[in-house]
C-alpha positions as CSV (number, residue, x, y, z in Angstrom):
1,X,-24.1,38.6,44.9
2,X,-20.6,37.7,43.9
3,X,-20.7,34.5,46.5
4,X,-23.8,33.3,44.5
5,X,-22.4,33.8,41.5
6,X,-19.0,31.9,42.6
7,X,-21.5,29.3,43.9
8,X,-23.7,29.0,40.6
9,X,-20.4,28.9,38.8
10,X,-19.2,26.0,41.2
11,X,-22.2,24.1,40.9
12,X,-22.2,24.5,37.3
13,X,-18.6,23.4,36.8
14,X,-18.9,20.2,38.8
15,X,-22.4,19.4,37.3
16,X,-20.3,19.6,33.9
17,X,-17.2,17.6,35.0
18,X,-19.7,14.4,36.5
19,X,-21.7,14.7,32.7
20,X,-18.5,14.4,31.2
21,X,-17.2,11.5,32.8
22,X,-20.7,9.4,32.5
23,X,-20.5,10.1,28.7
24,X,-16.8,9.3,28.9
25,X,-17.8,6.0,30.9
26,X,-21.2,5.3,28.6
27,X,-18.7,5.3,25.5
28,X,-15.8,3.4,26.2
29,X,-18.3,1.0,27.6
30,X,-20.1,1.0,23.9
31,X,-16.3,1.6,22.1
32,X,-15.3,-2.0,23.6
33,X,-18.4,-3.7,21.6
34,X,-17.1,-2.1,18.1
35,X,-14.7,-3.6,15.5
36,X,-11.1,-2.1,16.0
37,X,-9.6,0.3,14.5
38,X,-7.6,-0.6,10.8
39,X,-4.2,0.3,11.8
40,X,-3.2,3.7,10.8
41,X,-2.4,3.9,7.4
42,X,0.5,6.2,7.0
43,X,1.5,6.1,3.2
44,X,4.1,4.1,1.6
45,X,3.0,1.1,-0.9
46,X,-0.7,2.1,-0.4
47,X,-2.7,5.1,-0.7
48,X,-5.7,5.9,1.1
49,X,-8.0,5.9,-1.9
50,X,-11.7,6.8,-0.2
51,X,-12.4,8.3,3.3
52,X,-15.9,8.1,4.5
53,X,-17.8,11.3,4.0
54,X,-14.3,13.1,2.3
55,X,-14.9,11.0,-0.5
56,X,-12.7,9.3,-3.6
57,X,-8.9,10.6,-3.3
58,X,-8.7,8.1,-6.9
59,X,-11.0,10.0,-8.6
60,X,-8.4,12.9,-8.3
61,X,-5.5,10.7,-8.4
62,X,-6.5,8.7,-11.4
63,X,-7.9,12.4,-13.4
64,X,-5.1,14.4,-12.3
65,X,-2.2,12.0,-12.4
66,X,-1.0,13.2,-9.3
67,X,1.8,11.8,-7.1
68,X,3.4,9.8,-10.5
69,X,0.2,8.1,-11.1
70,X,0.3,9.6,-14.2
71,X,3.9,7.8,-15.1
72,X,2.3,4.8,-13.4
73,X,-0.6,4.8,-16.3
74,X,2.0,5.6,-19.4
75,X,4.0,2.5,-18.6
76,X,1.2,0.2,-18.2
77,X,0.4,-1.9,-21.5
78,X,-3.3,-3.3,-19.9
79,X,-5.7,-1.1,-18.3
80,X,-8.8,-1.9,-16.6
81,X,-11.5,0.4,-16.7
82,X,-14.8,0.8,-15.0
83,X,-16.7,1.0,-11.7
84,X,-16.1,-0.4,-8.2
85,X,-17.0,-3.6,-10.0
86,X,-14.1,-3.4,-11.3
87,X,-11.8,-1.2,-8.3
88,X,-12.5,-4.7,-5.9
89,X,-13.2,-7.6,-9.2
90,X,-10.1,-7.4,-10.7
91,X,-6.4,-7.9,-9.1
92,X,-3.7,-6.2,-11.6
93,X,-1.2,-6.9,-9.6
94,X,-1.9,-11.1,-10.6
95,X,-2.5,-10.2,-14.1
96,X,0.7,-8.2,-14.4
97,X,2.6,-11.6,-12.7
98,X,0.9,-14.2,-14.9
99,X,0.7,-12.7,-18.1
100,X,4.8,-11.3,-17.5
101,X,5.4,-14.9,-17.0
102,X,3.0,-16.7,-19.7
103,X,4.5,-13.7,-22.0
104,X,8.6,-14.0,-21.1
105,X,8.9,-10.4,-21.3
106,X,7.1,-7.5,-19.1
107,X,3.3,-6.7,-19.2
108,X,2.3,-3.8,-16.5
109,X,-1.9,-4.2,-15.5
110,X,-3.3,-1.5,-13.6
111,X,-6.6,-0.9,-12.1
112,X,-9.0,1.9,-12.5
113,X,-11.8,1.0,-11.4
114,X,-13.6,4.0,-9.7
115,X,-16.5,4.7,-7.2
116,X,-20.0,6.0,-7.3
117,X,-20.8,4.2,-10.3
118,X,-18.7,6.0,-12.9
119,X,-18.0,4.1,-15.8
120,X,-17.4,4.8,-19.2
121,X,-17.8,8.7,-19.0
122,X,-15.1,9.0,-16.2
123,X,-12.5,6.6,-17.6
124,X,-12.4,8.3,-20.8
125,X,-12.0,11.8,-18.7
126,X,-8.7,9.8,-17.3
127,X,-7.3,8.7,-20.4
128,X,-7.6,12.0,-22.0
129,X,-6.0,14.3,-19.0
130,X,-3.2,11.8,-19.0
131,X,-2.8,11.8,-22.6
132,X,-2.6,7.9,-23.0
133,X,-2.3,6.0,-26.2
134,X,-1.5,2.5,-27.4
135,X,-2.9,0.5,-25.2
136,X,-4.9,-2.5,-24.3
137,X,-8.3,-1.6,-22.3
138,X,-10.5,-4.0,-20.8
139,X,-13.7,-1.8,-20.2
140,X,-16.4,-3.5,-17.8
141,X,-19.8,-2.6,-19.3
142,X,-21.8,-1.6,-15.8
143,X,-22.5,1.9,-16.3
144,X,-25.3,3.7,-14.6
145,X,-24.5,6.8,-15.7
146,X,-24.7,5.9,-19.2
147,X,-21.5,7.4,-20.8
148,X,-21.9,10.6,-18.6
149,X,-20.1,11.1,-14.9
150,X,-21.0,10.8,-11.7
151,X,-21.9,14.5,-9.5
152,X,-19.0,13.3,-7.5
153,X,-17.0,13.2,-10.9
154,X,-18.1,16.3,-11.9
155,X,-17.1,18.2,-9.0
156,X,-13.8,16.4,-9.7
157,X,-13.8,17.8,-13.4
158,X,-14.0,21.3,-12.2
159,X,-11.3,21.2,-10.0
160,X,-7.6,22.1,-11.3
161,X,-4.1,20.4,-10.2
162,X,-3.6,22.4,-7.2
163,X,-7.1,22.0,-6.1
164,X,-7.0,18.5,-6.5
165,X,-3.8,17.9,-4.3
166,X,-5.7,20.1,-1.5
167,X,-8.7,17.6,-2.0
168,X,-6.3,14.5,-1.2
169,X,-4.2,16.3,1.5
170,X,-7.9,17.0,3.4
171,X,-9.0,13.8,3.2
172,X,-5.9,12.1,4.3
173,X,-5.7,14.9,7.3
174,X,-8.9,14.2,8.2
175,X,-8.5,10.2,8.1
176,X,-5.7,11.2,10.9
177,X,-7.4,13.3,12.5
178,X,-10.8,10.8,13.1
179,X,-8.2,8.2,13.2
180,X,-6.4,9.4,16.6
181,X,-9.9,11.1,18.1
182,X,-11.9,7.8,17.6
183,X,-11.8,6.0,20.8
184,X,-12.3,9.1,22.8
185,X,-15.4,11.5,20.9
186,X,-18.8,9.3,20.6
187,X,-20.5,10.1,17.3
188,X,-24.5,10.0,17.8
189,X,-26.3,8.7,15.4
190,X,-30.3,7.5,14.9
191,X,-29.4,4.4,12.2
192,X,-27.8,1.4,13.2
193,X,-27.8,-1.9,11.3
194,X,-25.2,-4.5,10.5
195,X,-24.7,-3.6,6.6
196,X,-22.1,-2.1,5.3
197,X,-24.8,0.8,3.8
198,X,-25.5,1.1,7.5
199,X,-22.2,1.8,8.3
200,X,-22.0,5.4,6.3
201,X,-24.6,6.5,9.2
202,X,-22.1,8.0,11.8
203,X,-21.6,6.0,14.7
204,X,-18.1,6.7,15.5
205,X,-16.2,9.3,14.3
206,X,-13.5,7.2,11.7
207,X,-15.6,6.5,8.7
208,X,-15.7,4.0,6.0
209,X,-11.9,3.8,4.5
210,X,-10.4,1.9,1.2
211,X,-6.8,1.7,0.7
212,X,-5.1,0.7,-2.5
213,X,-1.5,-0.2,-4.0
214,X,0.1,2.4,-5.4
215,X,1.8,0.0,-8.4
216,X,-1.2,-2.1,-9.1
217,X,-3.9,0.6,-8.5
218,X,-5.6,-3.0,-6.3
219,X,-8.0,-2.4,-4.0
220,X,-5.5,-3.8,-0.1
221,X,-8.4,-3.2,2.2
222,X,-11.7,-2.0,3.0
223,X,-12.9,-1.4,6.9
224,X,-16.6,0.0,7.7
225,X,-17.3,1.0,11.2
226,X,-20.1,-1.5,12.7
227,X,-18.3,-4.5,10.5
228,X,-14.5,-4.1,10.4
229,X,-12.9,-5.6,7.5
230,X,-14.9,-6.6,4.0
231,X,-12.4,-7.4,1.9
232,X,-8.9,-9.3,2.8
233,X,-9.8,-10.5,5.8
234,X,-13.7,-10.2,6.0
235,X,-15.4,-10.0,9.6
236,X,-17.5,-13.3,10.0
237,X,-20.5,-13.1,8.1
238,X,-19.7,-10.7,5.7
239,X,-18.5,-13.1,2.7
240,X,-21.2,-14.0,1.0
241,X,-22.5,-15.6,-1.8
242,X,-24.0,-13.2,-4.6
243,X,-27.3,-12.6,-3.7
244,X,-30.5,-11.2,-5.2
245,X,-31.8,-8.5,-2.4
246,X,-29.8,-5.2,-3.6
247,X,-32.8,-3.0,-5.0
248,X,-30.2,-0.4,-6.9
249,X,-28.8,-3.5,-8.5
250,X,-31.1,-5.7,-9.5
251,X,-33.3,-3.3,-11.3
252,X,-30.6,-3.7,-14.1
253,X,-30.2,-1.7,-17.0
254,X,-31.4,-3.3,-20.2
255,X,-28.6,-3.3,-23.1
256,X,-25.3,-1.5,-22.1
257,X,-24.1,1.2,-24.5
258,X,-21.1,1.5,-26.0
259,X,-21.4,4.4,-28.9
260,X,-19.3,5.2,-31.9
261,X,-17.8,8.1,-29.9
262,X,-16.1,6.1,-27.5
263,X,-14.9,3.2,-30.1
264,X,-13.5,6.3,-32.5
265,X,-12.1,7.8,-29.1
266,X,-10.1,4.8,-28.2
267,X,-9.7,4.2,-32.2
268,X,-8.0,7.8,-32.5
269,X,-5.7,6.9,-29.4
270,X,-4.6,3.2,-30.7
271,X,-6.2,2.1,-27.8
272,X,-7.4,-1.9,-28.7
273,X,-10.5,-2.3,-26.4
274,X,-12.1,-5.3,-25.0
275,X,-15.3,-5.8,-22.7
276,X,-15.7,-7.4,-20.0
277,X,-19.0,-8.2,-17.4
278,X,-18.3,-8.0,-13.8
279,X,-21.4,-9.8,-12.0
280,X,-23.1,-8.5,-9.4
281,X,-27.0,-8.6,-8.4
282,X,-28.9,-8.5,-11.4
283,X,-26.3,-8.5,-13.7
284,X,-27.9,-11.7,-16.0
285,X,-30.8,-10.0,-16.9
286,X,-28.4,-7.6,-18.9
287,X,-26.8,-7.4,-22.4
288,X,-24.0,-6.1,-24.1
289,X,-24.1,-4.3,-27.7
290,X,-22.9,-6.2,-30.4
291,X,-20.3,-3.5,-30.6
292,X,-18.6,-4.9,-27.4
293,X,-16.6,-7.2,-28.5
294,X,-14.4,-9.3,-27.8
295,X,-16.3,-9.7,-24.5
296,X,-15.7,-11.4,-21.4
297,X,-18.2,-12.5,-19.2
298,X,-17.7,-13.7,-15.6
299,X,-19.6,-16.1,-13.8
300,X,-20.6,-15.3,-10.5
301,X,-20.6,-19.3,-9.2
302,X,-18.1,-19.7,-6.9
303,X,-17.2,-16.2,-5.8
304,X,-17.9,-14.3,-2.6
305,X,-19.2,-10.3,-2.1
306,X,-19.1,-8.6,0.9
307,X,-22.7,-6.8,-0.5
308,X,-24.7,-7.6,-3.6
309,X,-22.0,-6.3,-6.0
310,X,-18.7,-5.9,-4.7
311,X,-16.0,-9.1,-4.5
312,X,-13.9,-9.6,-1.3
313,X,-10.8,-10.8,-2.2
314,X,-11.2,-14.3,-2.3
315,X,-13.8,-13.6,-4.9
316,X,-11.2,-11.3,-6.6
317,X,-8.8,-14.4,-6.9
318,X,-11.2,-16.6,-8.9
319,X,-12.6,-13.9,-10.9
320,X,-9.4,-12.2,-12.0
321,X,-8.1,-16.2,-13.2
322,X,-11.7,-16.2,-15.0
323,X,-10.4,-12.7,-16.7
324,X,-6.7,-14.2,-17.5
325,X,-8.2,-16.8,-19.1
326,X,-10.3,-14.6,-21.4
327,X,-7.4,-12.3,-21.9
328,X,-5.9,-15.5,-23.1
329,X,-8.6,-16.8,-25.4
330,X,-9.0,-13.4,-27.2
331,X,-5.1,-12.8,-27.9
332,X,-5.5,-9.6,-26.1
333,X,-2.0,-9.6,-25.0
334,X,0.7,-10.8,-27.8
């Protein structure tokens, strides 16, 4: 009995260990064929600002003030507020150089523009928690969720200080973590496709990832795992043209709201407000209130998206001049 047993075992063992190396084998064979790995992002001028399924570390960065964001914000004069329109449209970092210059004295631009579609609700959430006042904010009208939050900001709401720097600890842990395990553990998934929506289907284990500066709050990078780069230096292919065939943005949304409680919010803040348009699919079969104003609008000829709404940053660079120059005409900045 116990010989059978030893031989079962044996059997077993060695059935396992020739498995093993055929999935080892199979993968690497199918690793080879994917985009590299970014390289490992380990802090310093950028912060990892969304991890795949982990989610936004900005939302918690940006609501929080955490790791001297929130000095970051105080002594900035020019804020830009908004969606991911506005996270990959809009380079502070050029605005803060140019208008410094044009100017002959200082002017500090930062950028918080925020993910799953949270507009004007969320950025007001950040201005109030960080208690800022007399300012210039440039608020970019595309706001699905009205003047309310995202779930995604709402889970963000509830949280507390501590609970927030756990959040952004995890995420960055588990970037790491995937980071270092990726060429080695296959991810099985049923969805493939070469889109970057595709990409959020698990193929390999490191997931979607965004990094931004730490002193502009500008998006430096975004990598997806059947594409590679999007942004700075886009995979062939992915810089496009802004196209027509995004059904969640070409529905559009009618007239964009702005209501008195957010113009007497900033108002009771000395915040001066402006308005801007980001384009994306869609976007010209909008409006803005009458309310919103001054307004800046931005054509979409000439720039490049690595999907139907988001800029790469070649796109970034002609839009943001387009913004300057509406900064400029308005008198936004004295």
């Amino acid at each position: 009995m116990k010989r059978s047993l030893r031989q079962f075992w044996t059997a077993f063992a060695g059935t396992l260990a020739v498995a093993v190396l055929v999935l080892h084998f199979s993968w690497a064979q199918t690793y080879r064929q994917l985009p590299l790995r970014p390289p490992l992002w380990l802090g310093g001028a950028s912060f990892l600002s969304d991890y795949g399924s982990h989610g936004s570390t900005a939302h918690y960065l940006f609501r929080f003030g955490l790791f001297g964001m929130r000095d970051r914000l105080l002594k900035s004069d020019l804020l830009f507020l908004g969606s991911s329109h506005v996270e990959f449209g809009v380079s502070a970092a050029r605005l803060t150089s140019e208008l410094s210059r044009r100017k002959g004295r200082p002017v500090r631009a930062y950028n918080l523009g925020s993910g799953f579609g949270d507009g004007i609700g969320f950025a007001r959430e950040v201005i109030a928690a960080n208690d800022l006042r007399d300012k210039t904010v440039v608020l970019d009208l595309f706001s699905p969720m009205g003047e309310g939050d995202s779930d995604y900001a709402r889970v963000v709401g509830r949280s507390n200080s501590l609970g927030a720097y756990l959040k952004v600890w995890d995420a960055w842990l588990r970037y790491g973590d995937d980071w270092l395990l990726d060429p080695v553990m296959p991810v099985f998934s049923t969805r493939t496709g070469a889109k970057l929506s595709d990409s959020v289907a698990r193929t390999r284990l490191l997931g979607v990832c965004t990094t931004r500066s730490w002193e502009s709050g500008d998006v430096d990078e975004m990598w997806a795992p059947t594409l590679g780069f999007v942004f700075k230096n886009p995979a062939p292919g992915v810089a496009q043209p802004m196209g027509h065939d995004d059904p969640f943005h070409i529905q559009g949304y009618g007239t964009w709201n702005v209501s008195a409680a957010t113009l007497a919010f900033f108002a009771d803040r000395r915040l001066r407000p402006a308005f801007m348009l980001l384009p994306f699919a869609g976007y010209e079969y909008t409006s803005a209130p009458a309310q919103a104003s001054p307004l800046m609008t931005v054509p979409s000829d000439g720039l490049t998206f690595y999907d139907q709404a988001h800029m790469t940053e070649s796109g970034r660079g002609l839009a943001t001049q387009r913004i300057l120059e509406g900064i400029e005409r308005a008198g936004l900045i004295k």
